[in-house]
C-alpha positions in Angstrom: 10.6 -40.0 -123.2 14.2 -39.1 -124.4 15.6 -35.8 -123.5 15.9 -33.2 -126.3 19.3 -31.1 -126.1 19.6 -27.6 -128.3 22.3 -27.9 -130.8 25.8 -29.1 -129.7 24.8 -27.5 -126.3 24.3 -30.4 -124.3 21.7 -28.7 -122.3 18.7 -30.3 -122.1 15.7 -27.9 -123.3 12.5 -30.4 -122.8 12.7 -33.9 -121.5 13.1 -35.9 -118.1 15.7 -34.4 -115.6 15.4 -37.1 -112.9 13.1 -40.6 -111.5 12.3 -41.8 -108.5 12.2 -45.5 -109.9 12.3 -46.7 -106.4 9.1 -45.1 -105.7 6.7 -47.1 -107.6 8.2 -50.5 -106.0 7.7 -49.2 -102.4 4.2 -47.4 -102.7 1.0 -47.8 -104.3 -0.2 -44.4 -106.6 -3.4 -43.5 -106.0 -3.0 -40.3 -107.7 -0.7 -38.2 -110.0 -0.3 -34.5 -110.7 1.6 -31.8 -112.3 3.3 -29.0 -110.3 5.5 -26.5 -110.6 9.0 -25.9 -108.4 10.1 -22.0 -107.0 13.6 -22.4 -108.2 17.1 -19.8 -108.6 18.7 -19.4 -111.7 21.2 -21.9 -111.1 19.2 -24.5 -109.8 17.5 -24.1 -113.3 20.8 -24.1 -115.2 22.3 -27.5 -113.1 18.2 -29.0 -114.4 19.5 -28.3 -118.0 22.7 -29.8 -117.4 20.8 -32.8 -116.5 21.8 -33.2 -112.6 19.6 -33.9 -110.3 18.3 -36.5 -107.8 14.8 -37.1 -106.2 15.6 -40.4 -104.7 15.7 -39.5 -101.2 13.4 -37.0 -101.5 9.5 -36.2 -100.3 7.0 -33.3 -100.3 5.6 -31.9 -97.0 3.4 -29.3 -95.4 4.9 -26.0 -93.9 2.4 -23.0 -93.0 -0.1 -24.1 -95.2 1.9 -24.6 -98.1 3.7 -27.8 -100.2 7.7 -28.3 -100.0 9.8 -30.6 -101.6 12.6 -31.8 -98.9 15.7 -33.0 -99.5 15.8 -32.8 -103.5 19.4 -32.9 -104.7 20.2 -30.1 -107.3 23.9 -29.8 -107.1 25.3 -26.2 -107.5 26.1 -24.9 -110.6 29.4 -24.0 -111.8 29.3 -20.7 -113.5 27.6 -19.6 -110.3 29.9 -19.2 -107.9 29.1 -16.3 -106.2 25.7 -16.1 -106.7 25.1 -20.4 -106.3 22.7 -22.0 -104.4 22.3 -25.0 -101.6 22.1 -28.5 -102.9 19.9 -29.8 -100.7 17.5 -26.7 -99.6 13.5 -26.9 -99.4 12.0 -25.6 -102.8 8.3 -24.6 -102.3 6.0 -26.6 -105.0 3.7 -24.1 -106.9 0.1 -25.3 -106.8 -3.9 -24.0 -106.1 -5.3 -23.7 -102.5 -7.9 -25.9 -102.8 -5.2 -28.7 -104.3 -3.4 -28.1 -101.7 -6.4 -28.3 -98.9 -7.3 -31.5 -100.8 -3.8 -33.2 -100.9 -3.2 -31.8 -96.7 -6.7 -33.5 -96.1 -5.5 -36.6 -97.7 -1.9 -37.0 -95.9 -3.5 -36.3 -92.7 -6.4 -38.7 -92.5 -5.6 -41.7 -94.7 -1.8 -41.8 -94.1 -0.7 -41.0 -97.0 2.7 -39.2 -98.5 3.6 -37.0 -100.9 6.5 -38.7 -103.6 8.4 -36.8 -105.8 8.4 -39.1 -108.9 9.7 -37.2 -112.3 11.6 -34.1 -112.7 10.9 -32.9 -115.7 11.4 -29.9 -118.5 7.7 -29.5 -120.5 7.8 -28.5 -123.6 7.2 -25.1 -123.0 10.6 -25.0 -121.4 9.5 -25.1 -117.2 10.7 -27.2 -114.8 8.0 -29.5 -113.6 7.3 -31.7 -110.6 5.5 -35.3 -111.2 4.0 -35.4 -107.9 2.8 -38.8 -106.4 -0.4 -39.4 -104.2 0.9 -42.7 -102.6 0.3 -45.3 -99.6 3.4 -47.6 -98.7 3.3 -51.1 -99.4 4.1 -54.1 -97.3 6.2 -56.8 -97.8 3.6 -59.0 -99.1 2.4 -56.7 -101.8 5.9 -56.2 -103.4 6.1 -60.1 -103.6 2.9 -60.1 -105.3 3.8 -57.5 -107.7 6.8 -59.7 -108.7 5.1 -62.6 -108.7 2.3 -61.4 -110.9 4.7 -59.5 -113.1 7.2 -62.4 -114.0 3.3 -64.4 -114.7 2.7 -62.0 -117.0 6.2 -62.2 -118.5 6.1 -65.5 -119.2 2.3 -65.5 -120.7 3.8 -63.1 -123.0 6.4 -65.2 -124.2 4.3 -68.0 -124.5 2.2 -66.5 -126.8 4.9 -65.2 -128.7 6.3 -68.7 -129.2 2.8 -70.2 -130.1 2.9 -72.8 -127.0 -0.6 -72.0 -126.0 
């Protein structure tokens, strides 16, 4: 999905802000969702400018609701005065019962909460690609590899005719 910018602005109006590539390599998705981030008005305006990292980042559980932790969004220039911290806890937007289900989740199968796309929808609102996801092993991200070059080759193969 390629990011659409307005008109000689340079600002991106719908489109993807940020991946966690990484994340996908060292867990295994069970589940996917949509939510929405509390953000300032500059954190919105450094999204449009395209910066921002979710990386290093993870969602959690304060007080019964969903935070993403340790998101970068740096500060935006024409704030100044009124700016914002780059690396402060934004509270996810989403319905009680997702978040009872998700809570239950993390707390009896082990599993986390990864950030995986930051995103603009095409409605204009910054949106969270939020990952239900058990870590992987050693062993399975060999077999990943392994099964993905397989399939690299097969593919080639058949391209060339040498089946």
């Amino acid at each position: 999905m390629a990011a659409k910018t307005k008109k000689g602005s340079g600002l991106i109006s719908h489109g993807l802000v940020a991946q966690n590539r990484r994340a996908r390599h060292d867990y295994k998705i069970d589940e996917t969702l949509e939510v929405g981030l509390i953000l300032t008005g500059s954190e919105v305006k450094s999204l449009r400018n395209g910066q921002a990292s979710i990386g290093e980042s993870f969602a959690g559980e304060k007080n019964g609701e969903i935070w993403l932790i340790n998101a970068h969004i740096p500060e935006y220039k024409g704030a100044q005065n009124f700016g914002h911290s780059p690396r402060r806890d934004r509270k996810i937007l989403m319905h009680a019962k997702q978040i009872a289900s998700l809570t239950g989740s993390v707390r009896r199968e082990g599993a986390t909460l990864v950030p995986l796309r930051l995103y603009f929808n095409d409605r204009g609102r910054a949106k969270l690609e939020l990952g239900l996801a058990k870590g992987k092993r050693q062993i399975d991200k060999r077999n990943d590899i392994k099964d993905r070059d397989w399939k690299r080759s097969q593919a080639r193969a058949l391209r060339r005719g040498d089946y």
